[in-house]
PyMOL Python script that loads the backbone (N, CA, C, O; Angstrom):
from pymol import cmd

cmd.read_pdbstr("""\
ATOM      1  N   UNK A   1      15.973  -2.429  24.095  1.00  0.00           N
ATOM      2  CA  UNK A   1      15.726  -3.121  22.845  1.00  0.00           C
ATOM      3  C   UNK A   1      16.168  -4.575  22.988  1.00  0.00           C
ATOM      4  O   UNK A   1      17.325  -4.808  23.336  1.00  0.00           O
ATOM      5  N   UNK A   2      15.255  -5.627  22.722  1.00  0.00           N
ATOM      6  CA  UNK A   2      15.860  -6.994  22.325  1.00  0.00           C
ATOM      7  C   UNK A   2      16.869  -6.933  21.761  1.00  0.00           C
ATOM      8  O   UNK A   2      17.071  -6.064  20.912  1.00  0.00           O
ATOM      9  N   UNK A   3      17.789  -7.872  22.102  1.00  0.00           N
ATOM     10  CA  UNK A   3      18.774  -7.956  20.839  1.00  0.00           C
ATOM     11  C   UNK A   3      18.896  -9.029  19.801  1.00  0.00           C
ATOM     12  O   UNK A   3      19.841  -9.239  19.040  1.00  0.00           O
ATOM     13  N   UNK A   4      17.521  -9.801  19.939  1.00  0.00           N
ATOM     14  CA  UNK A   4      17.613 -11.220  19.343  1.00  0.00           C
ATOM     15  C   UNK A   4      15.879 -10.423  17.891  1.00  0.00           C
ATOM     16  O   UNK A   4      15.180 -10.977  17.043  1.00  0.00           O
ATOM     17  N   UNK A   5      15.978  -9.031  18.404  1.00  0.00           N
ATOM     18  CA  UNK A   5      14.931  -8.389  17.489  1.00  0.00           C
ATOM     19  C   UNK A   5      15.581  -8.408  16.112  1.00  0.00           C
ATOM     20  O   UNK A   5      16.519  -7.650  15.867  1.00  0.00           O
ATOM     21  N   UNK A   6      15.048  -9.355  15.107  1.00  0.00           N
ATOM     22  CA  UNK A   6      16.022  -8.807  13.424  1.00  0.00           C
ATOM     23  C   UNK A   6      14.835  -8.530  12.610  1.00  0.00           C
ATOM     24  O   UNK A   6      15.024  -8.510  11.394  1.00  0.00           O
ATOM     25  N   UNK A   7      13.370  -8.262  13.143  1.00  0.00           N
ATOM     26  CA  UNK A   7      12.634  -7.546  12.262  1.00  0.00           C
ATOM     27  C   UNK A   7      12.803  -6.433  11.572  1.00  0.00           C
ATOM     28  O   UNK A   7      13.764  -5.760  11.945  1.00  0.00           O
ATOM     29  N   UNK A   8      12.214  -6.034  10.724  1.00  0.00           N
ATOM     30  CA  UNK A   8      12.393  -5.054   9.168  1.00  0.00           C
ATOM     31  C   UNK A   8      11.156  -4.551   8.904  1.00  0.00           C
ATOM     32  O   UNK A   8      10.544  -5.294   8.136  1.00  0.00           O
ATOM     33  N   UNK A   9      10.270  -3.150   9.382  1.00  0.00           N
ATOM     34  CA  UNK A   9       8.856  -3.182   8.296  1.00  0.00           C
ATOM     35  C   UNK A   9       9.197  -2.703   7.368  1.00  0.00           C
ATOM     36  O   UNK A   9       9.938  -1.737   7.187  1.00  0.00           O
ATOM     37  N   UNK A  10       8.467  -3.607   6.422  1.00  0.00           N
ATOM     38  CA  UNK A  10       8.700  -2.962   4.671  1.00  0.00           C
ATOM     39  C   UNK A  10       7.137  -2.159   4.197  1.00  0.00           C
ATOM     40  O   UNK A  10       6.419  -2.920   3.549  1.00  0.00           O
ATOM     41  N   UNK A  11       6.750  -1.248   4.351  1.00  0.00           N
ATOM     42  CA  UNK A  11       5.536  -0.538   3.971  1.00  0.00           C
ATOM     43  C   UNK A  11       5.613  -0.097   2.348  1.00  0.00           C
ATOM     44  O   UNK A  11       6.580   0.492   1.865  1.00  0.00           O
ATOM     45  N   UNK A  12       4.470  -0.474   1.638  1.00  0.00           N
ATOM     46  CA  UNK A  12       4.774  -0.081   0.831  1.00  0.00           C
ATOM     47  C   UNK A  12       3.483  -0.720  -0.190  1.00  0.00           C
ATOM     48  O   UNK A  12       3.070  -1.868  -0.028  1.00  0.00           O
ATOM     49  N   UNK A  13       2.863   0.319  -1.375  1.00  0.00           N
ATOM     50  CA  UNK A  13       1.511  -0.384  -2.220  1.00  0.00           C
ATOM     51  C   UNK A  13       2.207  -1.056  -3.178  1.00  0.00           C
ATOM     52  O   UNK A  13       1.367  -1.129  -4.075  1.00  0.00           O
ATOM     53  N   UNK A  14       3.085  -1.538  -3.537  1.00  0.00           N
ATOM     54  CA  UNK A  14       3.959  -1.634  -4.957  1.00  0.00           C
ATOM     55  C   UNK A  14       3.897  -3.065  -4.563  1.00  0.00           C
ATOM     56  O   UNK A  14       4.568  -3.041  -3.531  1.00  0.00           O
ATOM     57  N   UNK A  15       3.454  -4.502  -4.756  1.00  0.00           N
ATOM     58  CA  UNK A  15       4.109  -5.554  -5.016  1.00  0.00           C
ATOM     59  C   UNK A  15       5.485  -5.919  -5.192  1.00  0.00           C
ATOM     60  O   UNK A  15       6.145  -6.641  -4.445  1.00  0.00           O
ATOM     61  N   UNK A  16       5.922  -5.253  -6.436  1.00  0.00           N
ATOM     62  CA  UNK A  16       7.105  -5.469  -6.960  1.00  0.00           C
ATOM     63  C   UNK A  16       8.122  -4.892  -6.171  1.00  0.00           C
ATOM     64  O   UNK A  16       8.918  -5.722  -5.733  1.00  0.00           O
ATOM     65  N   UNK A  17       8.338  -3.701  -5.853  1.00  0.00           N
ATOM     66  CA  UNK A  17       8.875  -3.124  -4.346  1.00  0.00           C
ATOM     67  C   UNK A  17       9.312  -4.075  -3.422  1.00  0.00           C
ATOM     68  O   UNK A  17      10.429  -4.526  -3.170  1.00  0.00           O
ATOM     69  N   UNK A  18       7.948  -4.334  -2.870  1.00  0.00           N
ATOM     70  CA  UNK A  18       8.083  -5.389  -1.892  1.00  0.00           C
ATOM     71  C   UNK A  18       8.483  -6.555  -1.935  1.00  0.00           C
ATOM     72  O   UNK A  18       8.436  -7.096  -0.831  1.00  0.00           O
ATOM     73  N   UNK A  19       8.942  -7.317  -2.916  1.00  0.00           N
ATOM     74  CA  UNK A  19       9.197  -8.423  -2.951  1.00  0.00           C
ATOM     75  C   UNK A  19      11.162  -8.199  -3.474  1.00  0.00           C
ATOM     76  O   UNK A  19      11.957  -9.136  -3.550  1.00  0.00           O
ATOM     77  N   UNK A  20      11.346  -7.373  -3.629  1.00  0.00           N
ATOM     78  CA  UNK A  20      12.999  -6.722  -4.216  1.00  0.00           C
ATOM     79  C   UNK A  20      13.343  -6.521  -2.858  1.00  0.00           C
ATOM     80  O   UNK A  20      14.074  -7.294  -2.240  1.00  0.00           O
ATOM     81  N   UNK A  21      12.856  -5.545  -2.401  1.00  0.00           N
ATOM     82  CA  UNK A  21      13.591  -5.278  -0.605  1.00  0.00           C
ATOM     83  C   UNK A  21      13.573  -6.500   0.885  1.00  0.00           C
ATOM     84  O   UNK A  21      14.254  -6.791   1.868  1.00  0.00           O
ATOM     85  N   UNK A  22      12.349  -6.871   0.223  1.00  0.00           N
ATOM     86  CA  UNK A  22      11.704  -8.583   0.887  1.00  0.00           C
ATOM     87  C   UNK A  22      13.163  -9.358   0.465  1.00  0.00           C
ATOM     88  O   UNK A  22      13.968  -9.548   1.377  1.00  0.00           O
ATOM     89  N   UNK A  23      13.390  -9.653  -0.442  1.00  0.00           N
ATOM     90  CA  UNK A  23      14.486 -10.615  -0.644  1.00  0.00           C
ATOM     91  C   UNK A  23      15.847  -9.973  -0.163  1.00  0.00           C
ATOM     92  O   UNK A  23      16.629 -10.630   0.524  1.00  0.00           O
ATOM     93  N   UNK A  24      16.116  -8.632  -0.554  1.00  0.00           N
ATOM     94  CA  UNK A  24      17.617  -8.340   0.038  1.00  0.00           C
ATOM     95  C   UNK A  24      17.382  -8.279   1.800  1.00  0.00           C
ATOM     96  O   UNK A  24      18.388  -8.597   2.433  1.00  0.00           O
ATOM     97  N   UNK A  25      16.240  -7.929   2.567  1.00  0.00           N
ATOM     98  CA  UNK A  25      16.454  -7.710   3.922  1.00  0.00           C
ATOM     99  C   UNK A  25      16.658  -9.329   4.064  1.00  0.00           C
ATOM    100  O   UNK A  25      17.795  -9.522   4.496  1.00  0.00           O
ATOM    101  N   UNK A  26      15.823 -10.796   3.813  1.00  0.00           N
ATOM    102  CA  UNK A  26      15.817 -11.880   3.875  1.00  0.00           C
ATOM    103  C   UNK A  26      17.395 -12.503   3.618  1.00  0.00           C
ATOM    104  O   UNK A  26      17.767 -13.475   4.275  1.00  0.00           O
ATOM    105  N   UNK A  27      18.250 -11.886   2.648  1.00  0.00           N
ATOM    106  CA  UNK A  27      19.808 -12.054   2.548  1.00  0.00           C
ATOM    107  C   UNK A  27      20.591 -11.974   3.836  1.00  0.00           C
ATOM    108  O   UNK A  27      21.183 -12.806   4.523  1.00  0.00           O
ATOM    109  N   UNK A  28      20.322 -10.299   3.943  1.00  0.00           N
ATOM    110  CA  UNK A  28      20.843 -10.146   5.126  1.00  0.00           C
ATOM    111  C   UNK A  28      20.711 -10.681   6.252  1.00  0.00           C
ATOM    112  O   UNK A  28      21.707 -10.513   6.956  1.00  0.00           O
ATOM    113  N   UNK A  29      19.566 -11.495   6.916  1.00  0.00           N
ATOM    114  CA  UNK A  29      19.344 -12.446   7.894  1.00  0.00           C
ATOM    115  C   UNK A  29      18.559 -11.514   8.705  1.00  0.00           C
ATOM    116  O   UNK A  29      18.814 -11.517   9.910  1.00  0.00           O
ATOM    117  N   UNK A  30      17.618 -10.684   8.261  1.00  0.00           N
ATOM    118  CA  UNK A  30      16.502 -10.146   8.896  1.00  0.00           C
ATOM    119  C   UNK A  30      15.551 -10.742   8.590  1.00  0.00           C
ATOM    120  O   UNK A  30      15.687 -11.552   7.672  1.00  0.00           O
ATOM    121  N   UNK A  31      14.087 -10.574   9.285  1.00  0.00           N
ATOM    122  CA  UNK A  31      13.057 -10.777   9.185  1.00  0.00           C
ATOM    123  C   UNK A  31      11.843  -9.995   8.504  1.00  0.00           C
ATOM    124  O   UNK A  31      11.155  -9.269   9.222  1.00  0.00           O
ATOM    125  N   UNK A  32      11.639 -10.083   7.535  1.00  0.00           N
ATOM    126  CA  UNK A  32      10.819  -9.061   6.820  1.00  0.00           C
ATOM    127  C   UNK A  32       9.379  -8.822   7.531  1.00  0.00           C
ATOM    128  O   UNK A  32       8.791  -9.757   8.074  1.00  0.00           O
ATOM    129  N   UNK A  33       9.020  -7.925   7.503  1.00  0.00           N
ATOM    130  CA  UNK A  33       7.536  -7.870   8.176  1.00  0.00           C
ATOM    131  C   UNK A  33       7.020  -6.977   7.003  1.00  0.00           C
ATOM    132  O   UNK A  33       7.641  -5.923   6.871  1.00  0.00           O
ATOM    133  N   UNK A  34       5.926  -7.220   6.066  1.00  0.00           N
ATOM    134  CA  UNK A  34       5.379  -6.803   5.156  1.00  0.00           C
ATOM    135  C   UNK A  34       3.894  -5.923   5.551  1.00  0.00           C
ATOM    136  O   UNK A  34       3.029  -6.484   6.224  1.00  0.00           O
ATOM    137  N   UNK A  35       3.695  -4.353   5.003  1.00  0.00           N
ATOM    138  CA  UNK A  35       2.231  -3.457   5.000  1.00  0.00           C
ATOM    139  C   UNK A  35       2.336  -3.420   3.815  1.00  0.00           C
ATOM    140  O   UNK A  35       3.385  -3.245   3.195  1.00  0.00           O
ATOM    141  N   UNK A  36       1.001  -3.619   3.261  1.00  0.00           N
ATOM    142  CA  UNK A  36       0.501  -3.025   1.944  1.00  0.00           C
ATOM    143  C   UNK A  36      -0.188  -1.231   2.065  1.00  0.00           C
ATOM    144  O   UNK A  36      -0.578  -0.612   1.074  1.00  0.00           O
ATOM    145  N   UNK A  37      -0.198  -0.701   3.419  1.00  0.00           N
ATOM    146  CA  UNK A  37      -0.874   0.435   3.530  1.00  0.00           C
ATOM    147  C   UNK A  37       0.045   0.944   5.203  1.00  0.00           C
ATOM    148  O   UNK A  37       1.002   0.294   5.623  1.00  0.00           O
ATOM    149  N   UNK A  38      -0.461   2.068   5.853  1.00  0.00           N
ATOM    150  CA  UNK A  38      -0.486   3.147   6.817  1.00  0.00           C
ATOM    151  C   UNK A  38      -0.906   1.894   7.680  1.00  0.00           C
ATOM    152  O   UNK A  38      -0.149   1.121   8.267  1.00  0.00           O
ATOM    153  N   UNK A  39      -2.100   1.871   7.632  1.00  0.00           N
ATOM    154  CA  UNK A  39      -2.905   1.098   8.898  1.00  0.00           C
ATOM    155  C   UNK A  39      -2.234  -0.067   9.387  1.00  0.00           C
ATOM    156  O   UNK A  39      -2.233  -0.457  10.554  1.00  0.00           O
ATOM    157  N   UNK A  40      -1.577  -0.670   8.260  1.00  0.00           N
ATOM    158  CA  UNK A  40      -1.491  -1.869   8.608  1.00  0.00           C
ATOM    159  C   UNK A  40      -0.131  -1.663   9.168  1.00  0.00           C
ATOM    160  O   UNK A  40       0.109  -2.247  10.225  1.00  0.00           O
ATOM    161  N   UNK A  41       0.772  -0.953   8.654  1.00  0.00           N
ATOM    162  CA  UNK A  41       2.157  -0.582   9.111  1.00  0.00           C
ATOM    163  C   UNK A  41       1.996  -0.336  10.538  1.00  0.00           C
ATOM    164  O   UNK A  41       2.711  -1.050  11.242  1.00  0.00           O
ATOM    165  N   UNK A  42       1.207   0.525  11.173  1.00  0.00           N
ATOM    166  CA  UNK A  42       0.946   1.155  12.418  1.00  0.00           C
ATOM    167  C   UNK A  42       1.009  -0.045  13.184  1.00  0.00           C
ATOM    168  O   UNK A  42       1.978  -0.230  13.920  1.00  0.00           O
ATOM    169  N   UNK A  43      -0.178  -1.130  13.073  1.00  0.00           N
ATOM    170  CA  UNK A  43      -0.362  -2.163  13.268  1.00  0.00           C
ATOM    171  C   UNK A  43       0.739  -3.036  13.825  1.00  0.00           C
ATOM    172  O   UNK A  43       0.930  -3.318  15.008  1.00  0.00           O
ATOM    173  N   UNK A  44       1.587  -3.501  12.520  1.00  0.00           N
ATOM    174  CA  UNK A  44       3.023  -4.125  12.833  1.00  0.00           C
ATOM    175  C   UNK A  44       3.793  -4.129  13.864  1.00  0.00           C
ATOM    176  O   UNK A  44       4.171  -4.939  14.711  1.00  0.00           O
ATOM    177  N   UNK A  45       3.997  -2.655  13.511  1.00  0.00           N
ATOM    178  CA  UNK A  45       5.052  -2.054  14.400  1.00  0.00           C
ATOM    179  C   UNK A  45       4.561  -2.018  15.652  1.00  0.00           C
ATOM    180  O   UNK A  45       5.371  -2.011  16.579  1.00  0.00           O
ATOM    181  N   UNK A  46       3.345  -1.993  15.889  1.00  0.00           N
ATOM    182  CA  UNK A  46       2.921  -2.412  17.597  1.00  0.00           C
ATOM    183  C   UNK A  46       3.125  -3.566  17.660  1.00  0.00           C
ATOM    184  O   UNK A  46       3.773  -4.023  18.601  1.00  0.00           O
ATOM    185  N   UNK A  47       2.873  -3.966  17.161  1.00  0.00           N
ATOM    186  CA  UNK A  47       2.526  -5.833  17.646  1.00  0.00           C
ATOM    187  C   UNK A  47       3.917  -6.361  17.632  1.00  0.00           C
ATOM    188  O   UNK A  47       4.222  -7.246  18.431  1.00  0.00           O
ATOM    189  N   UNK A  48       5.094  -5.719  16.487  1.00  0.00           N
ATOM    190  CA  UNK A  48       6.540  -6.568  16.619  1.00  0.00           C
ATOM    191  C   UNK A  48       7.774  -5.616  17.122  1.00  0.00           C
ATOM    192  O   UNK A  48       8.899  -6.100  17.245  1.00  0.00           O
ATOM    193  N   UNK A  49       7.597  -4.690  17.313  1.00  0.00           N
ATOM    194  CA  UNK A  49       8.683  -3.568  17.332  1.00  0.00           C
ATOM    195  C   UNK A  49       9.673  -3.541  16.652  1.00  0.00           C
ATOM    196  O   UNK A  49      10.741  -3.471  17.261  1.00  0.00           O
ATOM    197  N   UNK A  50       9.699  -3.585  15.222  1.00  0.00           N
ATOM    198  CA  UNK A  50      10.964  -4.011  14.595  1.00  0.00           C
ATOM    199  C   UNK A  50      12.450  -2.763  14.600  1.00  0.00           C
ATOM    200  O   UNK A  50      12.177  -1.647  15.042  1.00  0.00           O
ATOM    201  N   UNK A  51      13.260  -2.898  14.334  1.00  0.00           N
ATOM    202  CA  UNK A  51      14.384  -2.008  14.610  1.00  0.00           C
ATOM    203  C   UNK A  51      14.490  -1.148  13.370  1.00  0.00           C
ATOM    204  O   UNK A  51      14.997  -0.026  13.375  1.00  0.00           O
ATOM    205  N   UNK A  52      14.007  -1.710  12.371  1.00  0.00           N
ATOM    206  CA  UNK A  52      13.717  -0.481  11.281  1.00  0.00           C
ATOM    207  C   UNK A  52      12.585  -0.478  10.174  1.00  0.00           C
ATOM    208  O   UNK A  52      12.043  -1.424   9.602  1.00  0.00           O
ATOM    209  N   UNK A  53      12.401   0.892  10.054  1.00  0.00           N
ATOM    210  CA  UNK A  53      10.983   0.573   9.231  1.00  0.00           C
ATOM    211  C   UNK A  53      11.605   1.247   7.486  1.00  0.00           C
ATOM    212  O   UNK A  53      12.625   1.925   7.363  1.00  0.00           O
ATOM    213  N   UNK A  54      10.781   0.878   6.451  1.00  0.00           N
ATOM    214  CA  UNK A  54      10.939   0.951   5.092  1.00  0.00           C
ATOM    215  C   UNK A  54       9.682   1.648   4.475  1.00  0.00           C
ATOM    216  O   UNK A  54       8.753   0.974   4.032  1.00  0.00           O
ATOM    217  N   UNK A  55       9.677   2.754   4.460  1.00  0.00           N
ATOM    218  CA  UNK A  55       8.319   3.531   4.390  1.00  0.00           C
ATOM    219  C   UNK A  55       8.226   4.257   3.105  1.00  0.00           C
ATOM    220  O   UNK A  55       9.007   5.156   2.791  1.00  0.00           O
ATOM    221  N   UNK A  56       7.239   3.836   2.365  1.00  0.00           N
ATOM    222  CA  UNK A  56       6.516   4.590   1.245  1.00  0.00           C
ATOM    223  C   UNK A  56       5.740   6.163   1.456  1.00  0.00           C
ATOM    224  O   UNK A  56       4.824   6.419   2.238  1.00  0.00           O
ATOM    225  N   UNK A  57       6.258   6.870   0.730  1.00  0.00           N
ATOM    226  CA  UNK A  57       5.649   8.164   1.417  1.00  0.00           C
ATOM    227  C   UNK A  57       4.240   8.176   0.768  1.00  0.00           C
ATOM    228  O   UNK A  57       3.584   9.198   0.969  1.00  0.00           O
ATOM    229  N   UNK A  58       3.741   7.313   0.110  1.00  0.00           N
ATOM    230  CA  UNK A  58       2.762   7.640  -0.546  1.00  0.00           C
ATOM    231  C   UNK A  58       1.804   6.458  -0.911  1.00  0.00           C
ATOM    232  O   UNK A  58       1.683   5.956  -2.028  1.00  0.00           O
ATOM    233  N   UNK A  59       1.145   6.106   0.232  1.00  0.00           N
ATOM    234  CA  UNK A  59       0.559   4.118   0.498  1.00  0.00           C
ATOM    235  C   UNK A  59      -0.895   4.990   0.651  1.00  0.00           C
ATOM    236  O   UNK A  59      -1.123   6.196   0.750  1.00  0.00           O
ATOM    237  N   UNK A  60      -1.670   3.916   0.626  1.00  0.00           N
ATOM    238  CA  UNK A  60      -2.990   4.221   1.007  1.00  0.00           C
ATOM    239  C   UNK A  60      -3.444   4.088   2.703  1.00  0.00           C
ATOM    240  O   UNK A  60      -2.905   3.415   3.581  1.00  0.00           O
ATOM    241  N   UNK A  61      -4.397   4.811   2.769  1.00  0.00           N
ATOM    242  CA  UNK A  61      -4.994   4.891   4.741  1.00  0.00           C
ATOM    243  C   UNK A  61      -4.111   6.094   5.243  1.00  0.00           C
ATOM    244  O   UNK A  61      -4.530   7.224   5.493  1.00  0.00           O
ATOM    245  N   UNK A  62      -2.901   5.677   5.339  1.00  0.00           N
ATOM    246  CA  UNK A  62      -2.148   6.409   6.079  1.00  0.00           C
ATOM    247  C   UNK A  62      -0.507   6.533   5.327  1.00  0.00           C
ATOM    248  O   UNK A  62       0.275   5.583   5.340  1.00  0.00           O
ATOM    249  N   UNK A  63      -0.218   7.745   4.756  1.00  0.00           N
ATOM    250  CA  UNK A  63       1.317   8.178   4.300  1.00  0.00           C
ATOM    251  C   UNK A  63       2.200   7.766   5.141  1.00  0.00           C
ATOM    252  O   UNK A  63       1.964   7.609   6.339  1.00  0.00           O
ATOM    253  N   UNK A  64       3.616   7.490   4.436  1.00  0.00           N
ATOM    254  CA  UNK A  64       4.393   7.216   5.481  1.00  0.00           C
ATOM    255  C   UNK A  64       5.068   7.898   6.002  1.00  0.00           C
ATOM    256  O   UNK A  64       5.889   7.395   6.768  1.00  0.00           O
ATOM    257  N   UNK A  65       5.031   9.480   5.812  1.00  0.00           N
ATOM    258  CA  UNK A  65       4.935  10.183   6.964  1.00  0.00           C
ATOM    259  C   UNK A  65       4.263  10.367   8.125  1.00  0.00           C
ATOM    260  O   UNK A  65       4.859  10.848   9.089  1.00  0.00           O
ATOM    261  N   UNK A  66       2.282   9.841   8.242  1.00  0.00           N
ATOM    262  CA  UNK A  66       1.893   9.868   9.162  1.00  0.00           C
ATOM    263  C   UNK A  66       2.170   8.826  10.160  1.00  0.00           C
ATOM    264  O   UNK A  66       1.935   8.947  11.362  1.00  0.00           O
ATOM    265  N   UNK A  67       2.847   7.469   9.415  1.00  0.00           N
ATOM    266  CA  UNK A  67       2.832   6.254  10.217  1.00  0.00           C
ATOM    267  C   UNK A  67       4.404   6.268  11.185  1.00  0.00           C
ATOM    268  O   UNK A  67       4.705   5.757  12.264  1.00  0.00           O
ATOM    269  N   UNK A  68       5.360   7.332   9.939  1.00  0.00           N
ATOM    270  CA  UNK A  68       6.718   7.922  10.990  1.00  0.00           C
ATOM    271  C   UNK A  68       6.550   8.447  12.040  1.00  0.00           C
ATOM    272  O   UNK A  68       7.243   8.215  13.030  1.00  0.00           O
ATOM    273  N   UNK A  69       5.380   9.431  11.987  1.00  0.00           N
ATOM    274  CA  UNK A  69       5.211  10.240  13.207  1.00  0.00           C
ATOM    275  C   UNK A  69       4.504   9.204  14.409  1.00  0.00           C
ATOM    276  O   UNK A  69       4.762   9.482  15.580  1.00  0.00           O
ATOM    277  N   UNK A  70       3.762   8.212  14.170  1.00  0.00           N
ATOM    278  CA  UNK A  70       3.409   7.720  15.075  1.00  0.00           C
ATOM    279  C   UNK A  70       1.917   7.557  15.149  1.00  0.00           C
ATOM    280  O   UNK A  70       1.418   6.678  15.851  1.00  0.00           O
ATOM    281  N   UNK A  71       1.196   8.395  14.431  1.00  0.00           N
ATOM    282  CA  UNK A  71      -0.110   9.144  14.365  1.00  0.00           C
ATOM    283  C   UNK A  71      -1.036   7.901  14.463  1.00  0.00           C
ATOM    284  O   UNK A  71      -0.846   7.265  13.426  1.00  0.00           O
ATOM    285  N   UNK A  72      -1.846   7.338  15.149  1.00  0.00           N
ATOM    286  CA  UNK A  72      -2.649   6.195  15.045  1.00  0.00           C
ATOM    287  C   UNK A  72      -3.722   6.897  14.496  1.00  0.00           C
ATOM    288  O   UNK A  72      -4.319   6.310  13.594  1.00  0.00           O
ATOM    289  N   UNK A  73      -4.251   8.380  14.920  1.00  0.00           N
ATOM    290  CA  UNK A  73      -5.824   8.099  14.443  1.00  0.00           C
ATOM    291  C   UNK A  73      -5.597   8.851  13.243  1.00  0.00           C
ATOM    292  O   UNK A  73      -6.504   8.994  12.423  1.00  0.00           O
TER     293      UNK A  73
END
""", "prot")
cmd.dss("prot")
cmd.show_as("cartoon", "prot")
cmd.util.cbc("prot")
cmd.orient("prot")
């Protein structure tokens, strides 16, 4: 693992959600990485590897149980 990694995915359909956990991870001196859905979460997390994810169990495309497990298709 990097150790200079301070990404955060925040998954989640809620606006308002996202912008409450957006500001406390941003306190803490992480980097927020924002999904509005599954797909896009999947997405993220390839492209940044962040050290922890913030998952809605219940987003559109893909639950965030399927995007825990890993499940691309």
């Amino acid at each position: 693992m990097n150790p200079l990694n301070k990404y955060l995915l925040i998954a989640d359909d809620n606006d308002g959600i996202l912008d409450i956990l957006k500001t406390y991870v941003s306190k803490e001196g992480f980097y927020p990485l924002i999904a509005h859905d599954g797909e896009e979460a999947l997405q993220k997390f390839e492209e940044y590897k962040p050290i922890l994810l913030l998952l809605d169990v219940m987003m559109p495309k893909k639950d965030g149980l399927t995007v825990c497990r890993g499940n691309s298709s």
